[in-house]
Gaussian input, Z-matrix of N, CA and C with variables (Angstrom, degrees):
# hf/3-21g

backbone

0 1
 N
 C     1     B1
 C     2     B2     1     A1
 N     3     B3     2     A2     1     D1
 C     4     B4     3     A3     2     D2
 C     5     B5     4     A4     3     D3
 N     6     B6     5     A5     4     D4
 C     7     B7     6     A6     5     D5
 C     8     B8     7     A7     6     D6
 N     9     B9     8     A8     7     D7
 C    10    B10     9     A9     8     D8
 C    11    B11    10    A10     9     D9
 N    12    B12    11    A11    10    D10
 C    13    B13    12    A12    11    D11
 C    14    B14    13    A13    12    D12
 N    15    B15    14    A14    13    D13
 C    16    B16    15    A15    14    D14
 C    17    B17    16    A16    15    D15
 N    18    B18    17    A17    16    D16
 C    19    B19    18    A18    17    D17
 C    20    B20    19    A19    18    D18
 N    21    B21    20    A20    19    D19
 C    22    B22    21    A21    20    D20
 C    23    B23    22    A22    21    D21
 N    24    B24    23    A23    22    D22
 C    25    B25    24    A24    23    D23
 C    26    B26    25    A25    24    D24
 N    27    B27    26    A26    25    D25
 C    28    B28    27    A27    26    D26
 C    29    B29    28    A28    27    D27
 N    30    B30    29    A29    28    D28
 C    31    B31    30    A30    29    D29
 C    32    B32    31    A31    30    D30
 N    33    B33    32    A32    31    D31
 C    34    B34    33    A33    32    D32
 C    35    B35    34    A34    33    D33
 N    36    B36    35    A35    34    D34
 C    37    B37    36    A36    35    D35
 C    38    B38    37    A37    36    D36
 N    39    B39    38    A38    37    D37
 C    40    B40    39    A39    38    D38
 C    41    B41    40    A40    39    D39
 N    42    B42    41    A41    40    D40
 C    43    B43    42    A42    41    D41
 C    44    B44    43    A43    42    D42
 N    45    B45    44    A44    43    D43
 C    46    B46    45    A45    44    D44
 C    47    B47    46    A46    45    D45
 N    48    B48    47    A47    46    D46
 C    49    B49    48    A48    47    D47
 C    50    B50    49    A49    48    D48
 N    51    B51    50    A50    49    D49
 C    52    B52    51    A51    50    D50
 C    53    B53    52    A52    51    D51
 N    54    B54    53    A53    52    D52
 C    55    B55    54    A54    53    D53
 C    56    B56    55    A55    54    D54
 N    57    B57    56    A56    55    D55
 C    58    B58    57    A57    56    D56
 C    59    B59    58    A58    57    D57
 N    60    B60    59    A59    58    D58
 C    61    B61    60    A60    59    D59
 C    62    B62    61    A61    60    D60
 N    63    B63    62    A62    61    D61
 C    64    B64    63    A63    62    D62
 C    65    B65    64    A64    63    D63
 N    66    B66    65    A65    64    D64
 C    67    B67    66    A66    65    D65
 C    68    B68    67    A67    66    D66
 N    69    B69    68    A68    67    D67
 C    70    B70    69    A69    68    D68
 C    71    B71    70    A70    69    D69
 N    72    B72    71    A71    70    D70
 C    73    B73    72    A72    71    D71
 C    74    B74    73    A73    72    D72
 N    75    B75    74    A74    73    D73
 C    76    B76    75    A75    74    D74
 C    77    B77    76    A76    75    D75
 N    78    B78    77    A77    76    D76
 C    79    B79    78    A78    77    D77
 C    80    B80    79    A79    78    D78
 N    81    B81    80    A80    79    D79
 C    82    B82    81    A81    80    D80
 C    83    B83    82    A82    81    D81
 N    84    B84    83    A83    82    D82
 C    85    B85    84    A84    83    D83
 C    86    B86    85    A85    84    D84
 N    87    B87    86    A86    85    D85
 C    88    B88    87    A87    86    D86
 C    89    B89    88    A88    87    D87
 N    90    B90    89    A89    88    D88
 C    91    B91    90    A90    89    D89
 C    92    B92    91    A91    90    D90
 N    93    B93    92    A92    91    D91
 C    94    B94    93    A93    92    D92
 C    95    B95    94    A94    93    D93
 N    96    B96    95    A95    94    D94
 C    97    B97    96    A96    95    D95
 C    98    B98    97    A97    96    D96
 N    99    B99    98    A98    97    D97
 C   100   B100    99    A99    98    D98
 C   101   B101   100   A100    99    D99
 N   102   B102   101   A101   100   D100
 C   103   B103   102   A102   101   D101
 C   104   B104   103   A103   102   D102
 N   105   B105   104   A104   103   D103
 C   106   B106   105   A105   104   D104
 C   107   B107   106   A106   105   D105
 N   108   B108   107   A107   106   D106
 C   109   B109   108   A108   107   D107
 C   110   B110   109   A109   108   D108
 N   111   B111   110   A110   109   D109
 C   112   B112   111   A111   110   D110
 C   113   B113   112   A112   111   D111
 N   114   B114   113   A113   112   D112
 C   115   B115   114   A114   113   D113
 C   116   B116   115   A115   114   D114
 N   117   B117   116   A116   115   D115
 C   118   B118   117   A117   116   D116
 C   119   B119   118   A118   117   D117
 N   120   B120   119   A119   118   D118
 C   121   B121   120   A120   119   D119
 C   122   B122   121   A121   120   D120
 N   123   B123   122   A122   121   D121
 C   124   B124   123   A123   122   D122
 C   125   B125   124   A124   123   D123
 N   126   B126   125   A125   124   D124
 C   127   B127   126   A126   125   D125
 C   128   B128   127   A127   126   D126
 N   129   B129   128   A128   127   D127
 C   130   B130   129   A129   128   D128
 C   131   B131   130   A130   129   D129
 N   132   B132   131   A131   130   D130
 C   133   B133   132   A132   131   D131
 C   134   B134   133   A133   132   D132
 N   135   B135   134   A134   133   D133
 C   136   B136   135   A135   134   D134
 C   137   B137   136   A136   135   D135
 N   138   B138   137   A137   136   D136
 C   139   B139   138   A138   137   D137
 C   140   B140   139   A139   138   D138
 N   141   B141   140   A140   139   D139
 C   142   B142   141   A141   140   D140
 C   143   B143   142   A142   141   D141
 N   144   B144   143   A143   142   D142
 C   145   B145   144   A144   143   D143
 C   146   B146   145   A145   144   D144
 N   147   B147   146   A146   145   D145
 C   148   B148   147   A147   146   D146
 C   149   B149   148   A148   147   D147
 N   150   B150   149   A149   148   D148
 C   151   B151   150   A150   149   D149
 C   152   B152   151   A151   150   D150
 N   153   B153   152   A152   151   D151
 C   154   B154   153   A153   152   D152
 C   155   B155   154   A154   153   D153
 N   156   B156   155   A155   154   D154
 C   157   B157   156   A156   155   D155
 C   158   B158   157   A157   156   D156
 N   159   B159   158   A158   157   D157
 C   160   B160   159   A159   158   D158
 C   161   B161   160   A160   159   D159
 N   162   B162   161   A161   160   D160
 C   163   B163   162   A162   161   D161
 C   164   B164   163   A163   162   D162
 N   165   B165   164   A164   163   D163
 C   166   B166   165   A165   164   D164
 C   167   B167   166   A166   165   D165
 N   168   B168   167   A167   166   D166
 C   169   B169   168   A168   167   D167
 C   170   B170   169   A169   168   D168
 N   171   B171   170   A170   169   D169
 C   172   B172   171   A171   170   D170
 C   173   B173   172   A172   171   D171
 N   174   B174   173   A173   172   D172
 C   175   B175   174   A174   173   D173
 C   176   B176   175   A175   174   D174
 N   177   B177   176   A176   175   D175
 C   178   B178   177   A177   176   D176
 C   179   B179   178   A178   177   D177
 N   180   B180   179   A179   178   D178
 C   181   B181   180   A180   179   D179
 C   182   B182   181   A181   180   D180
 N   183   B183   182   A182   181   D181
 C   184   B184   183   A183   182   D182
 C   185   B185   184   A184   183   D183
 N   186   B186   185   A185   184   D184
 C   187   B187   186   A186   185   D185
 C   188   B188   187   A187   186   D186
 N   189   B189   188   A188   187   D187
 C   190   B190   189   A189   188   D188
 C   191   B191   190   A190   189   D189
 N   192   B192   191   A191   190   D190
 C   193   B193   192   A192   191   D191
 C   194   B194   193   A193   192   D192
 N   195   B195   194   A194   193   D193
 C   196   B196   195   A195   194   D194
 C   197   B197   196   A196   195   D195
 N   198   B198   197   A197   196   D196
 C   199   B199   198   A198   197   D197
 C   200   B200   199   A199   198   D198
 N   201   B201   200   A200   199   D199
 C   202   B202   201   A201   200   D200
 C   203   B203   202   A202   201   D201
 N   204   B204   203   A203   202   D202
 C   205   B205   204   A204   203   D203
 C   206   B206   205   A205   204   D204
 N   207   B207   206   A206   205   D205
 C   208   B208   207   A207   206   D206
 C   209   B209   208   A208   207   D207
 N   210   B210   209   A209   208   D208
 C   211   B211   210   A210   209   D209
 C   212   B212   211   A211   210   D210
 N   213   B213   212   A212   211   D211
 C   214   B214   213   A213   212   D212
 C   215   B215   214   A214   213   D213
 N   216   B216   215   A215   214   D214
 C   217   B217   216   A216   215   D215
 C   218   B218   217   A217   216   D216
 N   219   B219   218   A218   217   D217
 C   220   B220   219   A219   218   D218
 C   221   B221   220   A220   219   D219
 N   222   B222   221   A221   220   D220
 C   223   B223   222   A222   221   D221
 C   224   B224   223   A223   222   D222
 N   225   B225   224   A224   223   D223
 C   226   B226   225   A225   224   D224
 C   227   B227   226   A226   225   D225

   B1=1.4546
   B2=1.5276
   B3=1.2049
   B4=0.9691
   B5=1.5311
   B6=0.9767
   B7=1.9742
   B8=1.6464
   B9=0.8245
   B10=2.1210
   B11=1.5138
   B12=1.2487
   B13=1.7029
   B14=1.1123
   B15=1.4878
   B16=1.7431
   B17=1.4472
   B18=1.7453
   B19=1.8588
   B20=1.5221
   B21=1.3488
   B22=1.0978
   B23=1.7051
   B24=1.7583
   B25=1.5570
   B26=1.6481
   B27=1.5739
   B28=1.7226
   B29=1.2771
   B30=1.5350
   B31=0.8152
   B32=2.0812
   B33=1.2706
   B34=1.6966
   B35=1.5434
   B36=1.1441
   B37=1.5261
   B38=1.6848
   B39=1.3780
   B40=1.5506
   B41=1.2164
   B42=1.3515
   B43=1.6471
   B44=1.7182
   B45=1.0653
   B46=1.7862
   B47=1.3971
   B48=1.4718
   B49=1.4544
   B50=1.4107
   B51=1.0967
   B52=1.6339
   B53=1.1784
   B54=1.5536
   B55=1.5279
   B56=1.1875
   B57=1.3732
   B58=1.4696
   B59=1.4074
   B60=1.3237
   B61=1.1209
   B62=1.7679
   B63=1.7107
   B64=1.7109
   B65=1.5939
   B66=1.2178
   B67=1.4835
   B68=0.9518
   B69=1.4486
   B70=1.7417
   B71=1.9910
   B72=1.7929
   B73=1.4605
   B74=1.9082
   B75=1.1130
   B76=1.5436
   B77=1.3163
   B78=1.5011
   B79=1.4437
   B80=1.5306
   B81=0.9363
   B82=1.6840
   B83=1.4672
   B84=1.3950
   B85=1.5609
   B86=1.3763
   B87=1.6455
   B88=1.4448
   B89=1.5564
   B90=1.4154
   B91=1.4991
   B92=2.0900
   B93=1.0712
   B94=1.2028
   B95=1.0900
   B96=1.1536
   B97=1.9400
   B98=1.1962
   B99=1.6515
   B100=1.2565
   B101=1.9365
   B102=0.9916
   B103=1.3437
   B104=1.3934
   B105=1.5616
   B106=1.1564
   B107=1.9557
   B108=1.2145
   B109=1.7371
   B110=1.4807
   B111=1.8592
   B112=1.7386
   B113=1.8207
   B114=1.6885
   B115=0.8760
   B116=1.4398
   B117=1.8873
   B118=1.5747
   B119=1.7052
   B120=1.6112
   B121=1.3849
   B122=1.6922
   B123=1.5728
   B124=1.8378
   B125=1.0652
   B126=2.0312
   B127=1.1625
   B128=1.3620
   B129=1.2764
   B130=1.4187
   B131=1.5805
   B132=0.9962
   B133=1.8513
   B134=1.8261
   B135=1.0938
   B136=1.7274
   B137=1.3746
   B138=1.2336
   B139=1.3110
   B140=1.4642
   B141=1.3540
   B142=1.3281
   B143=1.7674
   B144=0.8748
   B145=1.3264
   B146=1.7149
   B147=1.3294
   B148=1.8021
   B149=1.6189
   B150=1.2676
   B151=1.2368
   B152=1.9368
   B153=1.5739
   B154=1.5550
   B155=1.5379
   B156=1.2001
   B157=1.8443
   B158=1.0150
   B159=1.8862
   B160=1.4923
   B161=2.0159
   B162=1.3092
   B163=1.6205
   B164=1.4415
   B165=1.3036
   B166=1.3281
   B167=1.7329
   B168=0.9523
   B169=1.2829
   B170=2.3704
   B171=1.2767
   B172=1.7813
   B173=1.5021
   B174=1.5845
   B175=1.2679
   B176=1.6767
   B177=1.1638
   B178=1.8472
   B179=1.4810
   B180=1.8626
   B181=1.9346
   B182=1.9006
   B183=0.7510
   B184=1.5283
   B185=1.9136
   B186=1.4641
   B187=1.4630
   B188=1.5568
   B189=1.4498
   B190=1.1837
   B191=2.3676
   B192=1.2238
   B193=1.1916
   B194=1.3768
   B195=1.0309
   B196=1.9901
   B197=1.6159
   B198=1.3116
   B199=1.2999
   B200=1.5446
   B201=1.0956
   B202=1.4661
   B203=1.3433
   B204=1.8384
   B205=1.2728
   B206=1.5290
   B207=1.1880
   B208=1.6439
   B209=1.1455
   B210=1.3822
   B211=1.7635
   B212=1.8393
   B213=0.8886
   B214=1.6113
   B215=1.7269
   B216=1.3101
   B217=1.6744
   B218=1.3820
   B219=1.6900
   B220=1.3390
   B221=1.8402
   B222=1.1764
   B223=1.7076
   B224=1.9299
   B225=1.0531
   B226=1.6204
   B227=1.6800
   A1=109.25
   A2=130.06
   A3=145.43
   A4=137.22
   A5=120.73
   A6=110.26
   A7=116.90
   A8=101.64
   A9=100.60
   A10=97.55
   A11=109.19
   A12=125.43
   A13=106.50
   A14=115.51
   A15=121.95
   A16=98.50
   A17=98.94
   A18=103.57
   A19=106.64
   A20=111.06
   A21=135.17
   A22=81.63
   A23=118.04
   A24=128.88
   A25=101.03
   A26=103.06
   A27=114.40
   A28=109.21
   A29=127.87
   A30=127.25
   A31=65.60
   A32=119.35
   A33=132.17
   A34=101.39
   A35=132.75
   A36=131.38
   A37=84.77
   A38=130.65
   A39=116.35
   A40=116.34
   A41=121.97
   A42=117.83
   A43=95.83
   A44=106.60
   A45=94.21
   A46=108.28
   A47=114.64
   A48=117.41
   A49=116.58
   A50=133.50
   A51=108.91
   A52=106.05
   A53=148.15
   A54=134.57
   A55=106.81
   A56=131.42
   A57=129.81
   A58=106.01
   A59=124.74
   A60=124.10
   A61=117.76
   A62=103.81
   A63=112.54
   A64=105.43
   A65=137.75
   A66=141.96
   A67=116.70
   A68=126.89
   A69=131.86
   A70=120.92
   A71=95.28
   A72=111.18
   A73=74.42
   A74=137.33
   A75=166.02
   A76=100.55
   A77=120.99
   A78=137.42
   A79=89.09
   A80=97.45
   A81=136.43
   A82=112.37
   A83=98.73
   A84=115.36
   A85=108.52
   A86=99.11
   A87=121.65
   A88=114.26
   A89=117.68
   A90=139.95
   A91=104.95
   A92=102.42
   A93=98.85
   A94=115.69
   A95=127.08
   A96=126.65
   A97=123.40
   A98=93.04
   A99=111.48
   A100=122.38
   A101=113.89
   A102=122.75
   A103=113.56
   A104=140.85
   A105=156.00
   A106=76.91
   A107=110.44
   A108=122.07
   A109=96.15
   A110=100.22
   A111=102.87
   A112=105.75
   A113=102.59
   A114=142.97
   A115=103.28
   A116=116.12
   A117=123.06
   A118=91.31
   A119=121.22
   A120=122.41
   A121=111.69
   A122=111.13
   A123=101.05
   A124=139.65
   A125=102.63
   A126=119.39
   A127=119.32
   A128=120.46
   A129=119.85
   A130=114.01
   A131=119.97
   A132=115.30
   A133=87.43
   A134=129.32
   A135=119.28
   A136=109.28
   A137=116.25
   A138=126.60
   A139=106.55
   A140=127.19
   A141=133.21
   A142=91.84
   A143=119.40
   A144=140.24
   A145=110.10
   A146=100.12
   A147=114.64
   A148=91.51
   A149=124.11
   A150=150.38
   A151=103.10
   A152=87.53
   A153=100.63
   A154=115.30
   A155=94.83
   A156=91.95
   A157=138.56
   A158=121.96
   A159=132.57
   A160=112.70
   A161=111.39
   A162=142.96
   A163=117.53
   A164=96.10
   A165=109.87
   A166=104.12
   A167=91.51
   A168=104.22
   A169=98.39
   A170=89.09
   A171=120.08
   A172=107.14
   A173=81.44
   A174=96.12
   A175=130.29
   A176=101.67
   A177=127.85
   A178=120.62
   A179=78.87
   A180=90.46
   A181=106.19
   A182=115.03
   A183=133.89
   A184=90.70
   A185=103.12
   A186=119.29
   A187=113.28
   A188=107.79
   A189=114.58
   A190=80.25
   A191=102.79
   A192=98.45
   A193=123.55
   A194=114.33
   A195=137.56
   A196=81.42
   A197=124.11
   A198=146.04
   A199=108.10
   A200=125.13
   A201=145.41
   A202=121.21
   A203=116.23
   A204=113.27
   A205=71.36
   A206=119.05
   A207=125.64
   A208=119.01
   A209=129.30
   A210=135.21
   A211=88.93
   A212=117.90
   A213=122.93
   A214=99.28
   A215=104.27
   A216=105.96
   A217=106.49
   A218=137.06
   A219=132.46
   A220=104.44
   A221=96.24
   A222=123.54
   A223=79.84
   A224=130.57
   A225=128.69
   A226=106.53
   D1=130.24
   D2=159.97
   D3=-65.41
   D4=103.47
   D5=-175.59
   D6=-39.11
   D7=123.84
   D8=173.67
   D9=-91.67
   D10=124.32
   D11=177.30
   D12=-77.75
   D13=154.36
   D14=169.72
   D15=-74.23
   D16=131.92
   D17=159.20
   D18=-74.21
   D19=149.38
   D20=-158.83
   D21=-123.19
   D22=136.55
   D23=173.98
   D24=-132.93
   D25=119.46
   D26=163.86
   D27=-51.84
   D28=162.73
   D29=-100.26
   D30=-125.37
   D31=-48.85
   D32=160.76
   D33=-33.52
   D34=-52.15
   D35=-150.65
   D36=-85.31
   D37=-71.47
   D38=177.31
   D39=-41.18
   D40=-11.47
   D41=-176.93
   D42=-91.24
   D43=-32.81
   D44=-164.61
   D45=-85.59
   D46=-28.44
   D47=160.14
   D48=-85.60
   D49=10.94
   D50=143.04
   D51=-110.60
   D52=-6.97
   D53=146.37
   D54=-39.26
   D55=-54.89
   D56=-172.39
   D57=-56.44
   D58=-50.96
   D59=-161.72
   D60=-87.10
   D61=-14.69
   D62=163.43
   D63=-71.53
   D64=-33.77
   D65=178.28
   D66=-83.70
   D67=8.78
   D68=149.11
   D69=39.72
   D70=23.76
   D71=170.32
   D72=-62.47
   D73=-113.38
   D74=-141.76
   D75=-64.97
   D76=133.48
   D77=163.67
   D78=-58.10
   D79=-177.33
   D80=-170.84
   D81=-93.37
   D82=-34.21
   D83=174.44
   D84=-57.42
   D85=-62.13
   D86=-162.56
   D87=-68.75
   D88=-21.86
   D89=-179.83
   D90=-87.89
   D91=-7.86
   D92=174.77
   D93=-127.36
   D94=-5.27
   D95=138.09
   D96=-42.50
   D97=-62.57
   D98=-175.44
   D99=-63.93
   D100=-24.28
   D101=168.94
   D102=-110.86
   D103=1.26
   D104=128.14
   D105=86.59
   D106=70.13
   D107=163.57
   D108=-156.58
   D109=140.11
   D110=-179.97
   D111=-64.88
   D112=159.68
   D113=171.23
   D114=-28.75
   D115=-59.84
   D116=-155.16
   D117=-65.30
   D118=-62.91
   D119=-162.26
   D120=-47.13
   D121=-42.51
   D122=173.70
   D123=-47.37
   D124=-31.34
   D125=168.42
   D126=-82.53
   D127=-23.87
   D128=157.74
   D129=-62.99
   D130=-60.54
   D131=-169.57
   D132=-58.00
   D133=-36.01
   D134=-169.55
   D135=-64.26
   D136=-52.72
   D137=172.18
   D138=-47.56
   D139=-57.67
   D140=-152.49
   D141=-69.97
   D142=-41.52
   D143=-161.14
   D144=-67.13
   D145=-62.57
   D146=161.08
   D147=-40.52
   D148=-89.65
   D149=-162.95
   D150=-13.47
   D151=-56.84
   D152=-166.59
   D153=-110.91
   D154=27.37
   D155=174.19
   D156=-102.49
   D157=9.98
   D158=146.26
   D159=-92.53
   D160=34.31
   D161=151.40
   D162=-74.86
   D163=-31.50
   D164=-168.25
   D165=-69.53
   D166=-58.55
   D167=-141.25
   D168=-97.46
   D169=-4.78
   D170=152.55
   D171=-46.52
   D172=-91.58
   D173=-171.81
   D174=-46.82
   D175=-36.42
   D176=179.17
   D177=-46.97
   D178=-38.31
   D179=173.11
   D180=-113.73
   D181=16.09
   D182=175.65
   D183=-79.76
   D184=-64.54
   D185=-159.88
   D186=-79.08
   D187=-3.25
   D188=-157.75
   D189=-99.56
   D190=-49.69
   D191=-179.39
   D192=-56.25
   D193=-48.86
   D194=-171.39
   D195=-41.32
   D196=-55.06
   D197=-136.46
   D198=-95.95
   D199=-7.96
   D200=156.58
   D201=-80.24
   D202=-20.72
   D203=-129.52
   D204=-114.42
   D205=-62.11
   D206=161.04
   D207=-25.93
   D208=-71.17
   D209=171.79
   D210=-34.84
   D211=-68.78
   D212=-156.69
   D213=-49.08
   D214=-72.06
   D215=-178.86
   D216=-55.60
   D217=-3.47
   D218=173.89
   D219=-72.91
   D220=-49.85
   D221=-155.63
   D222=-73.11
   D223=-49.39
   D224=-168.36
   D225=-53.89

């Protein structure tokens, strides 16, 4: 017998399966056929996902500054 390894999911693929699963077209059932991952983890990345999705948009202007601050000490 052989060991079965944990799948490992990028970080895009948990994003597109809990978009699918925040737009509640598809049960949970039907979303985990279809991406062949149990039921509990979709609702985990969804949750996680709700949780952390004004991060987004944090960080965006986080990076936007760092990135000003550099140009400036370039131009000095």
């Amino acid at each position: 017998m052989t060991k079965q390894s944990r799948r490992k999911f990028s970080a895009s693929f948990k994003a597109k399966v809990a978009l699918e699963a925040i737009k509640n077209q598809k049960t949970l059932a039907e979303l985990s056929k279809e991406f062949e991952i149990n039921a509990v983890i979709i609702s985990k990345w969804k949750s996680e996902f709700l949780e952390n999705m004004a991060m987004v948009f944090d960080r965006d202007c986080a990076a936007k500054k760092e990135d000003q601050v550099d140009v400036e000490k370039l131009y000095a």
